[in-house]
LOVEXDREN-275657 format. One record per residue (C-alpha): residue in three letters; residue number from 1; x, y, z. Coordinates in nm, 3 decimals, padded with zeros to 5 digits, always signed. Example, Ala and Ser with C-alpha at 12.3 -4.5 7.8 and 13.67 -1.06 7.14 Angstrom:
LOVEXDREN-275657
 residuo num       X       Y       Z
     ALA   1 +01.230 -00.450 +00.780
     SER   2 +01.367 -00.106 +00.714
//
This chain:
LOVEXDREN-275657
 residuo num       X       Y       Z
     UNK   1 +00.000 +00.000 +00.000
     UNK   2 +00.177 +00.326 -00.121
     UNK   3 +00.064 +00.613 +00.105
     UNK   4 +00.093 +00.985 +00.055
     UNK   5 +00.025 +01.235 +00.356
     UNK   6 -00.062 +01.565 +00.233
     UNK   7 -00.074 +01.850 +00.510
     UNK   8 -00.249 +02.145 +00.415
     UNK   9 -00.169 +02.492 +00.593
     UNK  10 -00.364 +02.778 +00.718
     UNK  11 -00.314 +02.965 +00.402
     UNK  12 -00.456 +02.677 +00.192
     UNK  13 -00.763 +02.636 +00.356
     UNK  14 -00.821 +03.015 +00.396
     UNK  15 -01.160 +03.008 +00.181
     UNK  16 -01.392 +02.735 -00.014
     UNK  17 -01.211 +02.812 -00.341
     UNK  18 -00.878 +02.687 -00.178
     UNK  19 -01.013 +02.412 -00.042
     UNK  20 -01.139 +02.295 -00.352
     UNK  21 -00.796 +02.344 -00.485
     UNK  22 -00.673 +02.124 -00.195
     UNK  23 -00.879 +01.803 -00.270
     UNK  24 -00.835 +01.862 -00.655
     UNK  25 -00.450 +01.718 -00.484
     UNK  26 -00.599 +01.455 -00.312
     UNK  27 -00.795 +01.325 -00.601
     UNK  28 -00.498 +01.344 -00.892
     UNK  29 -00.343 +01.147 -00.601
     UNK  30 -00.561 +00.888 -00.566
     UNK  31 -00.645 +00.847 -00.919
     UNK  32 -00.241 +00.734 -00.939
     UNK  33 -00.314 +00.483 -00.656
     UNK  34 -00.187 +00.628 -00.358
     UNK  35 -00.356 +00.599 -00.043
     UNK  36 -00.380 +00.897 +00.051
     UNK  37 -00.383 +01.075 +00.464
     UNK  38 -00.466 +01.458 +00.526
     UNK  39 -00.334 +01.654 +00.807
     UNK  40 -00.490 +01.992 +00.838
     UNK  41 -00.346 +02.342 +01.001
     UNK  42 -00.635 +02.612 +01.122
     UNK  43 -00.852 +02.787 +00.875
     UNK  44 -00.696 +03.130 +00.747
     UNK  45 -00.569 +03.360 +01.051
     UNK  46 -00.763 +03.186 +01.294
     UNK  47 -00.467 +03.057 +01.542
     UNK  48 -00.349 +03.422 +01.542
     UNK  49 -00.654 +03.556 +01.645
     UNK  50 -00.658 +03.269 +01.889
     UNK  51 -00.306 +03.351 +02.021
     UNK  52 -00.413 +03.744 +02.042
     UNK  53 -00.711 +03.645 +02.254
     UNK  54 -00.496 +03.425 +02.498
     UNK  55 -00.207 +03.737 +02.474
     UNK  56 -00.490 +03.958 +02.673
     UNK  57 -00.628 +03.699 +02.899
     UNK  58 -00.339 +03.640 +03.192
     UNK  59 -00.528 +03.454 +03.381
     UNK  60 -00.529 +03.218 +03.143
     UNK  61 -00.182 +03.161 +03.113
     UNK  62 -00.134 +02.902 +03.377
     UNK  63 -00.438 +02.751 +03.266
     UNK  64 -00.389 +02.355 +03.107
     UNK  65 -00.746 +02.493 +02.942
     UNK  66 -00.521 +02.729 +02.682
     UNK  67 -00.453 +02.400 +02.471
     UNK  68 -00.822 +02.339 +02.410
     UNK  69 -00.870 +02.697 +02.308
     UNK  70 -00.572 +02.724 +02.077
     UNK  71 -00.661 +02.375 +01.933
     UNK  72 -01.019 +02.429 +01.846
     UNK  73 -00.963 +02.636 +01.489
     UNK  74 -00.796 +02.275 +01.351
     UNK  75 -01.093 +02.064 +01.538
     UNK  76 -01.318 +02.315 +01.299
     UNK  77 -01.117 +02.295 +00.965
     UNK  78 -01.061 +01.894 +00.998
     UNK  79 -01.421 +01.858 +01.078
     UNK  80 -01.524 +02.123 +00.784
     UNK  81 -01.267 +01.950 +00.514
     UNK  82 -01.436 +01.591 +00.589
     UNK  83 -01.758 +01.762 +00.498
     UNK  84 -01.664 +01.932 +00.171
     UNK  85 -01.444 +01.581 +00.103
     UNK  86 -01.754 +01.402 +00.160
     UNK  87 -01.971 +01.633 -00.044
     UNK  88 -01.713 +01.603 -00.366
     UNK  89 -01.769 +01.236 -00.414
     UNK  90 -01.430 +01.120 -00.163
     UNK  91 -01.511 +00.949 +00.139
     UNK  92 -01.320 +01.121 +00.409
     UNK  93 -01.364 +01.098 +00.801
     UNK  94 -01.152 +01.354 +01.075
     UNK  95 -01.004 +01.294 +01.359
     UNK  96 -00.892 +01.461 +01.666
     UNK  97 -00.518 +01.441 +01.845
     UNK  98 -00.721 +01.279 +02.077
     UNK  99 -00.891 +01.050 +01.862
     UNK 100 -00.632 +00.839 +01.788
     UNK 101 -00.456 +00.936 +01.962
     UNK 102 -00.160 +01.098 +01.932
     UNK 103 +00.019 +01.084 +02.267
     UNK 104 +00.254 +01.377 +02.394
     UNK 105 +00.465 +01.469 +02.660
     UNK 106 +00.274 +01.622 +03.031
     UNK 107 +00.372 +02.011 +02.906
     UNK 108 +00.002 +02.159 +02.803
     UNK 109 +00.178 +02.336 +02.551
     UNK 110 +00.505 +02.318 +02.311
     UNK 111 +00.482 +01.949 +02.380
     UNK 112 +00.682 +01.649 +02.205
     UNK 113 +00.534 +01.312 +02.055
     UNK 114 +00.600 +01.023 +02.230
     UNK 115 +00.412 +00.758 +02.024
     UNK 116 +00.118 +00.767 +01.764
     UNK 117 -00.156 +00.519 +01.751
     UNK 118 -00.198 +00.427 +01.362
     UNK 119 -00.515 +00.182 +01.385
     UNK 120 -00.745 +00.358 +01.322
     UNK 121 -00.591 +00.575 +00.973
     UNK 122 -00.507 +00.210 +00.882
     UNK 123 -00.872 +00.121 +00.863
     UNK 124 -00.990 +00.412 +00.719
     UNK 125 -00.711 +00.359 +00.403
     UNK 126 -00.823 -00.026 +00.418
     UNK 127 -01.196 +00.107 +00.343
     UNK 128 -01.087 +00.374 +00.091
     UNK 129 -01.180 +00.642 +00.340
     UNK 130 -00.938 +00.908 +00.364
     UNK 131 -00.884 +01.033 +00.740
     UNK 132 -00.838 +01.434 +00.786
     UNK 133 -00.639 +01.467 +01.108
     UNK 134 -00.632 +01.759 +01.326
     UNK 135 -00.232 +01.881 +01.287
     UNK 136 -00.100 +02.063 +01.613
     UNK 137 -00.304 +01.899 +01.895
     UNK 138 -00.205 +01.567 +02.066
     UNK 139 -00.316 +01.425 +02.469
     UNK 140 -00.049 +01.354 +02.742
     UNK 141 -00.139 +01.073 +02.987
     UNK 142 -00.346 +01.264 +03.180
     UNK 143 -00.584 +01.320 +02.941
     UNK 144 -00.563 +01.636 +02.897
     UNK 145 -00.506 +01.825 +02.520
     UNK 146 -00.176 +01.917 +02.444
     UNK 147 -00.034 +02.204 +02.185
     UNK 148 +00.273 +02.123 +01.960
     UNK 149 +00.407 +02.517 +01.936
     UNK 150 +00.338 +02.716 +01.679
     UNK 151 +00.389 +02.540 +01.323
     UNK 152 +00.307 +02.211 +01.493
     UNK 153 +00.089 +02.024 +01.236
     UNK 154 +00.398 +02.000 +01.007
     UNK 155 +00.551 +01.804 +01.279
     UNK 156 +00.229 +01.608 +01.340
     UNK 157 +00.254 +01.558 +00.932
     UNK 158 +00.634 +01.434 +00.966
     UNK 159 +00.535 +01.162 +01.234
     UNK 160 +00.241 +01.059 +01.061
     UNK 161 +00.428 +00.959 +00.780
     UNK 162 +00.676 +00.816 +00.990
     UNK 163 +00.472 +00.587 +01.158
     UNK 164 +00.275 +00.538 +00.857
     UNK 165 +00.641 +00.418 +00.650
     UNK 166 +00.455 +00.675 +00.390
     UNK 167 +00.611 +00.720 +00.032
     UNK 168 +00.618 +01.086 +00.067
     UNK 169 +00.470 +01.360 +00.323
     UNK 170 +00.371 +01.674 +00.091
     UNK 171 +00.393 +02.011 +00.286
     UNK 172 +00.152 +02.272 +00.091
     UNK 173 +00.247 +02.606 +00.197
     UNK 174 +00.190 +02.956 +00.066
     UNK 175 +00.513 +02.996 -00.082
     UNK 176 +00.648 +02.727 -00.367
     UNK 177 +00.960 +02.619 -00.177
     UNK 178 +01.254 +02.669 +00.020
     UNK 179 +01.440 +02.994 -00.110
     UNK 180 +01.810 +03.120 -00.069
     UNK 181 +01.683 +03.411 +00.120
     UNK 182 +01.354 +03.517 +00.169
     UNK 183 +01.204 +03.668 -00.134
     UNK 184 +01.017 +03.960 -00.005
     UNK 185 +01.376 +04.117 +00.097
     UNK 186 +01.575 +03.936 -00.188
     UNK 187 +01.371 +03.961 -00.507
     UNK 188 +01.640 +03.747 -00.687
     UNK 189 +01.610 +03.445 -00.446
     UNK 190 +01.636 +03.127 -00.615
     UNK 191 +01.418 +02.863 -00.514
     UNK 192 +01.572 +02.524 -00.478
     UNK 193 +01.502 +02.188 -00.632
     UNK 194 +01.640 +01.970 -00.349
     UNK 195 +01.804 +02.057 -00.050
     UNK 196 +01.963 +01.829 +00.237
     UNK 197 +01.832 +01.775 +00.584
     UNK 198 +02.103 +01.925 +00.784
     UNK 199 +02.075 +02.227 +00.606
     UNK 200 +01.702 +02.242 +00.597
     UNK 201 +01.732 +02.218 +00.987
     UNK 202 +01.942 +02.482 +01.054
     UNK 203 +01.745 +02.707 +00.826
     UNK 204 +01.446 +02.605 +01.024
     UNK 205 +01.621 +02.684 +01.309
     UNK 206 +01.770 +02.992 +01.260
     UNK 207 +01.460 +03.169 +01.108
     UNK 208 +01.319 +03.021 +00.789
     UNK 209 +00.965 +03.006 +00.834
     UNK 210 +00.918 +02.724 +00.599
     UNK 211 +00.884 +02.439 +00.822
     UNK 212 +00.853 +02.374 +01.179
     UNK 213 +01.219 +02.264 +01.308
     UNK 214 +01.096 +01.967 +01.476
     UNK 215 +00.955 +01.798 +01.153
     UNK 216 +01.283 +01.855 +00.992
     UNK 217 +01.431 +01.675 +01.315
     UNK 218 +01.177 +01.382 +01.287
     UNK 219 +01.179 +01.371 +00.864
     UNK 220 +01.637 +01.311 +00.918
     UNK 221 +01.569 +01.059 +01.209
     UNK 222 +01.343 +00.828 +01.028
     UNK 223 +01.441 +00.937 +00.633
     UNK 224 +01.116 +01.048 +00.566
     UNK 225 +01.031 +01.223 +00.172
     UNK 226 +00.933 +01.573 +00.221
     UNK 227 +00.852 +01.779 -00.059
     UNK 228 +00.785 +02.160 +00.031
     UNK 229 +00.544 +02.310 -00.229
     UNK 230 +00.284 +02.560 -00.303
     UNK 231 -00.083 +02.464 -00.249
     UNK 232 -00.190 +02.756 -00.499
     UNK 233 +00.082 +02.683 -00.748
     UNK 234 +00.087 +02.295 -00.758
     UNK 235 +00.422 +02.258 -00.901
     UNK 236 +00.727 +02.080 -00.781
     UNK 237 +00.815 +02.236 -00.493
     UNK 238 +01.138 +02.135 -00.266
     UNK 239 +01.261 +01.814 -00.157
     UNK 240 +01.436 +01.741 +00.175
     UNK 241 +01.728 +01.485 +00.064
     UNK 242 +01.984 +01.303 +00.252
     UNK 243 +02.343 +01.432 +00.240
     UNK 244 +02.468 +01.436 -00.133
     UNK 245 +02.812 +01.517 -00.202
     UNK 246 +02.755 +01.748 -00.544
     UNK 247 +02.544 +01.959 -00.297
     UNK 248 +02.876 +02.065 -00.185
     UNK 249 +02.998 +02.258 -00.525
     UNK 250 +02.747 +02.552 -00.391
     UNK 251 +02.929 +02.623 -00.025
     UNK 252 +02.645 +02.849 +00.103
     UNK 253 +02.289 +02.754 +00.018
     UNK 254 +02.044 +02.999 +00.201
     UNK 255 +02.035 +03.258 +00.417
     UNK 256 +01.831 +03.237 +00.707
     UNK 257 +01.728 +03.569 +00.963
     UNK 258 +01.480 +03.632 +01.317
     UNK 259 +01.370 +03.916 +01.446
     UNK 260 +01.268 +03.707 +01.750
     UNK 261 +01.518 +03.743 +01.982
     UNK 262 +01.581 +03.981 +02.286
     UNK 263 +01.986 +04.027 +02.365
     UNK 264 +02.055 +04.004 +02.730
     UNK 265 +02.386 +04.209 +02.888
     UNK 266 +02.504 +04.157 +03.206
     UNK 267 +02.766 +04.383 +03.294
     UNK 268 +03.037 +04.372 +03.606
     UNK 269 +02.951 +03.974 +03.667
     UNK 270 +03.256 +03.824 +03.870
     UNK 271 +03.477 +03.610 +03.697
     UNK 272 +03.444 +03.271 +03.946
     UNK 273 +03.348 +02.911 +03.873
     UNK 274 +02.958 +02.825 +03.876
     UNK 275 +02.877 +03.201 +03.830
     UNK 276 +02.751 +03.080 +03.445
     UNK 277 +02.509 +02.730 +03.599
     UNK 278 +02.354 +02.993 +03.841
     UNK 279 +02.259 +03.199 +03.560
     UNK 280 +02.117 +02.907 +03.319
     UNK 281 +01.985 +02.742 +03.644
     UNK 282 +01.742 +03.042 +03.739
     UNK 283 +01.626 +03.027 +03.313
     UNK 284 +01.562 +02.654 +03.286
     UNK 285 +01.332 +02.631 +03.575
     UNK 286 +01.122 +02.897 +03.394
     UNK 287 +01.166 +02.686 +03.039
     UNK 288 +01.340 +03.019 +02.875
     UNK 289 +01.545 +02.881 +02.598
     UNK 290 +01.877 +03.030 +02.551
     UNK 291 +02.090 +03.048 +02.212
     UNK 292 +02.334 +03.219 +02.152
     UNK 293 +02.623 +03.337 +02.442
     UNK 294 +02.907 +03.514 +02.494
     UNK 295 +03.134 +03.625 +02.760
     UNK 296 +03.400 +03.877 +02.747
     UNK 297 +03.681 +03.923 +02.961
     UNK 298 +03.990 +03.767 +03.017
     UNK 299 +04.053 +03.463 +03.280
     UNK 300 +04.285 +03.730 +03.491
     UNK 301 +04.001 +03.977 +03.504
     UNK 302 +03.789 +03.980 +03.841
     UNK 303 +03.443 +04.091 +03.656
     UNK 304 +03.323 +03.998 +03.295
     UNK 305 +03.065 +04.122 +03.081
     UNK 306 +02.806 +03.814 +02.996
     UNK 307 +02.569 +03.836 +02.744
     UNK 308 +02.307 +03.588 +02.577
     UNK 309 +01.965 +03.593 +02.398
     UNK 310 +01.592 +03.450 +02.411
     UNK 311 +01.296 +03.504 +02.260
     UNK 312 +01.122 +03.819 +02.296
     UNK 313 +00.793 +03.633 +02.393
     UNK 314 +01.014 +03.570 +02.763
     UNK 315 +01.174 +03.919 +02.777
     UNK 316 +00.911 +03.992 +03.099
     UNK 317 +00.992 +03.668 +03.254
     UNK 318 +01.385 +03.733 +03.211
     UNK 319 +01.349 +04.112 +03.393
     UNK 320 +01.197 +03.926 +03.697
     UNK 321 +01.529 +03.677 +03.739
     UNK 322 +01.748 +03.912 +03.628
     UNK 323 +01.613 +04.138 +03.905
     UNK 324 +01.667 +03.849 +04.174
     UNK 325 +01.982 +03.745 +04.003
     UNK 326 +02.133 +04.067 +04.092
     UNK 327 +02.060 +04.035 +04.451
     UNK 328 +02.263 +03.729 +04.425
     UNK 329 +02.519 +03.763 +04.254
     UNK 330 +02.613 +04.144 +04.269
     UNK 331 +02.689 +04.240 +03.919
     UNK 332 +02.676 +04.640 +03.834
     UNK 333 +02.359 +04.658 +03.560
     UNK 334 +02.217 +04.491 +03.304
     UNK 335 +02.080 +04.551 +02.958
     UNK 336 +01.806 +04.430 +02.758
     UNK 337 +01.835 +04.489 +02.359
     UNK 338 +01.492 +04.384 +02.189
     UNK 339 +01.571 +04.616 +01.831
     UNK 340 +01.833 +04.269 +01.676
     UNK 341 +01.816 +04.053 +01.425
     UNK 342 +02.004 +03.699 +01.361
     UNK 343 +02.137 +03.615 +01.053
     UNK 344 +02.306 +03.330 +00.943
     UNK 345 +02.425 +03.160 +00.625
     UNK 346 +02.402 +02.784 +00.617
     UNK 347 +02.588 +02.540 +00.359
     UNK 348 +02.707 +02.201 +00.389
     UNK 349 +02.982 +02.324 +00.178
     UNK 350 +03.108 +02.461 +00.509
     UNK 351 +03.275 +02.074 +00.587
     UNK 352 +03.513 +02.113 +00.312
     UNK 353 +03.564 +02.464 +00.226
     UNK 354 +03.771 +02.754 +00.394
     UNK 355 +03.690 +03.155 +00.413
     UNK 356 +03.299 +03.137 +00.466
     UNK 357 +03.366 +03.343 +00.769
     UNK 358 +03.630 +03.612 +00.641
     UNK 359 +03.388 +03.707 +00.368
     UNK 360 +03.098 +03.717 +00.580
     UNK 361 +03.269 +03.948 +00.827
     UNK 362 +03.420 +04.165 +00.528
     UNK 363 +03.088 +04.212 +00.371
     UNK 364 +02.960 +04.317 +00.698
     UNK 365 +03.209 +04.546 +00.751
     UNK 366 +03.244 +04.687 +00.412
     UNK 367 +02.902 +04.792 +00.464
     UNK 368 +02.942 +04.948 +00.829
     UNK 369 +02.727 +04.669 +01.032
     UNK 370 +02.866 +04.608 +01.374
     UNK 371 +02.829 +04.271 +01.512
     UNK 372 +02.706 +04.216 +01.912
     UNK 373 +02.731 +03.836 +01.844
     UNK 374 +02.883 +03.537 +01.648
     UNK 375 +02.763 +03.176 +01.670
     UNK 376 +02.858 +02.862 +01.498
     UNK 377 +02.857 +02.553 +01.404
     UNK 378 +02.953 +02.245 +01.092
     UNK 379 +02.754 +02.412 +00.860
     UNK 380 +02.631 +02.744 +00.938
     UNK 381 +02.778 +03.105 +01.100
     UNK 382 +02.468 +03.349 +01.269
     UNK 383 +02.561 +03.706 +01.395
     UNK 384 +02.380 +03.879 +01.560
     UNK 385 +02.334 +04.304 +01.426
     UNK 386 +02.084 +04.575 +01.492
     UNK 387 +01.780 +04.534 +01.324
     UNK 388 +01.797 +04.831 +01.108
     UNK 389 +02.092 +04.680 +00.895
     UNK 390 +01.855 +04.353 +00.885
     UNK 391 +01.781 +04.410 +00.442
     UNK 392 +02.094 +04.574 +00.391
     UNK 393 +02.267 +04.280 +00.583
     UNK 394 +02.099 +03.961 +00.409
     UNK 395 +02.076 +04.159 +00.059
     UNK 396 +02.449 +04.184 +00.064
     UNK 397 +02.580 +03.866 +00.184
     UNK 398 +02.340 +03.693 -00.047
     UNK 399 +02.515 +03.898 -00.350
     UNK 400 +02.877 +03.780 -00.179
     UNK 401 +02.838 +03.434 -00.216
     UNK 402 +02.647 +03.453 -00.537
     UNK 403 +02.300 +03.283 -00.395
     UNK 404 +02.140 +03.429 -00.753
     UNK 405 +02.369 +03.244 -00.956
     UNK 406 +02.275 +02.900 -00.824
     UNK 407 +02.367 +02.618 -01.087
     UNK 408 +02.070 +02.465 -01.257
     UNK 409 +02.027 +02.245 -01.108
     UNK 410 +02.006 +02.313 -00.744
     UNK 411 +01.728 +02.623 -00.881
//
């Protein structure tokens, strides 16, 4: 049995036109002989306006009731795109997280997988019924309705097909693929035919709002097919491929940037072992996720200054323990920098080629951008620069290492 799981984002379910368009997908698919299993995102804007609703309720915040509430706009659009399904002539049947269920982690939400019960999509494909699953919800063992984070139904997607050993998982998207840059500030951004995993991940990462990072993790663990592609386009869009060698010959293959995150300065911290697990400590009890750090100061000096970033969504938190921090561990002030941006070029070129860094930095420079912070790793270098130099920044680098130029075909 050759499956195919198709998940369909917000944008692509946005009106009845687009849903039409959506099953028009399902039904060339079927009409090749693939089984075929739906996973559905909310309807249009509606998890934003869900989000801004749960932004101005605080008392909801510690509430394991938020889940439900975010969740209910893909209960609505699975439910809706059985109907229309139904009502075209395709049998179809949703389900909730619950349903069959897909079991998380305790946290309410921004929860993992743990396992996914496949029974019950197995009988529906056995019958010719195609199930339309609920992407972005799951249960933890108390019962209770869990939240994947925002992008989650590509993850639920990923596992799906994972569990499912599915040919292929099709992400439909509003944009036709992955890009070298984003478009809207680099009008001569190639799109890509193929690109690999690693790279896909660290794009994810870093700032490309193509797919959720976790379903990149999940799609390299268990070699899942993942095509990227446009739901209003219907072309070939991207595929996620393991590591191939003539991938190399291009050493930088997108360029990835967030506005997301706050900088954090801590200035006149004493130079002593344990000072830096106090810090982290006080942040992982209140689950605020740290990336990028630096320290300055030599070994010899009695105070450093210590910086590191989070995302702005935990900027409020972060005032509150830096404020009881202080108490503790006496440093002179500290600083908190919300007007950055990241940006990073990724390329698994990076293995085997020299100077990625040097002409990063001289482009930078050559254009008058300081930078706060530097971060690295095999295949990618992020730096951290105000956020006014953000277009000028990702514009120019992308000219340096000739992004527009891509060879055939990697375009």
């Amino acid at each position: 049995m050759q499956i195919l799981v198709k998940k369909f984002g917000g944008s692509s379910l946005a009106d009845i036109t687009k849903i039409h368009r959506a099953i028009s997908y399902i039904k060339k698919s079927i009409k090749k002989g693939y089984k075929v299993v739906v996973v559905v995102s909310a309807m249009g804007q509606e998890t934003n306006r869900l989000l801004s609703l749960y932004d101005k309720l605080d008392e909801y915040r510690e509430s394991d009731d938020i889940s439900p509430l975010l969740a209910s706009g893909e209960q609505i659009s699975s439910s809706f795109f059985s109907i229309i399904l139904n009502k075209k002539g395709i049998k179809g049947k949703s389900f909730q997280g619950w349903q069959l269920p897909i079991l998380t982690g305790k946290q309410i939400t921004n929860s993992f997988i743990k396992d996914i019960k496949i029974d019950r999509i197995k009988k529906c494909l056995k019958l010719n019924v195609v199930p339309i699953i609920s992407g972005f919800q799951g249960v933890n063992e108390e019962g209770r309705l869990t939240t994947l984070g925002r992008g989650g139904s590509d993850t639920t997607a990923v596992a799906i097909a994972a569990m499912l050993k599915a040919e292929r998982c099709d992400i439909y998207t509003d944009v036709d693929g992955v890009y070298t840059a984003d478009p809207r500030i680099v009008p001569e951004a190639k799109k890509m035919s193929k690109i690999n995993f690693e790279e896909m991940l660290e794009l994810s990462s870093l700032g490309a709002k193509v797919l959720h990072t976790r379903s990149v993790q999940i799609a390299l663990q268990y070699n899942v097919k993942v095509q990227v592609l446009s739901s209003f386009k219907g072309k070939n869009g991207t595929m996620l491929i393991k590591e191939d060698k003539s991938l190399e010959d291009q050493v930088i293959r997108g360029i990835a940037h967030s506005t997301n995150d706050a900088l954090i300065t801590l200035i006149g911290v004493r130079n002593k072992p344990g000072i830096s697990a106090i810090i982290f400590n006080a942040l992982s009890k209140e689950c605020i996720n740290v990336d990028m750090i630096i320290q300055s100061g030599s070994s010899s000096d009695k105070e450093v200054t210590f910086g590191f970033t989070i995302n702005k969504t935990d900027v409020s938190k972060t005032k509150s323990i830096i404020s009881k921090l202080r108490k503790k561990l006496s440093f002179d002030s500290s600083i908190i920098n919300t007007s950055i941006c990241k940006v990073s070029v990724v390329g698994l070129g990076m293995k085997t080629n020299t100077g990625v860094a040097d002409k990063m930095f001289s482009e930078l420079a050559k254009n008058n951008i300081n930078i706060h912070v530097i971060s690295t790793s095999e295949i990618k270098i992020s730096v951290l620069i105000d956020d006014k130099y953000k277009e000028l920044a990702i514009r120019s680098l992308h000219d340096a290492f000739k992004l527009s130029g891509l060879k055939k075909r990697n375009v």
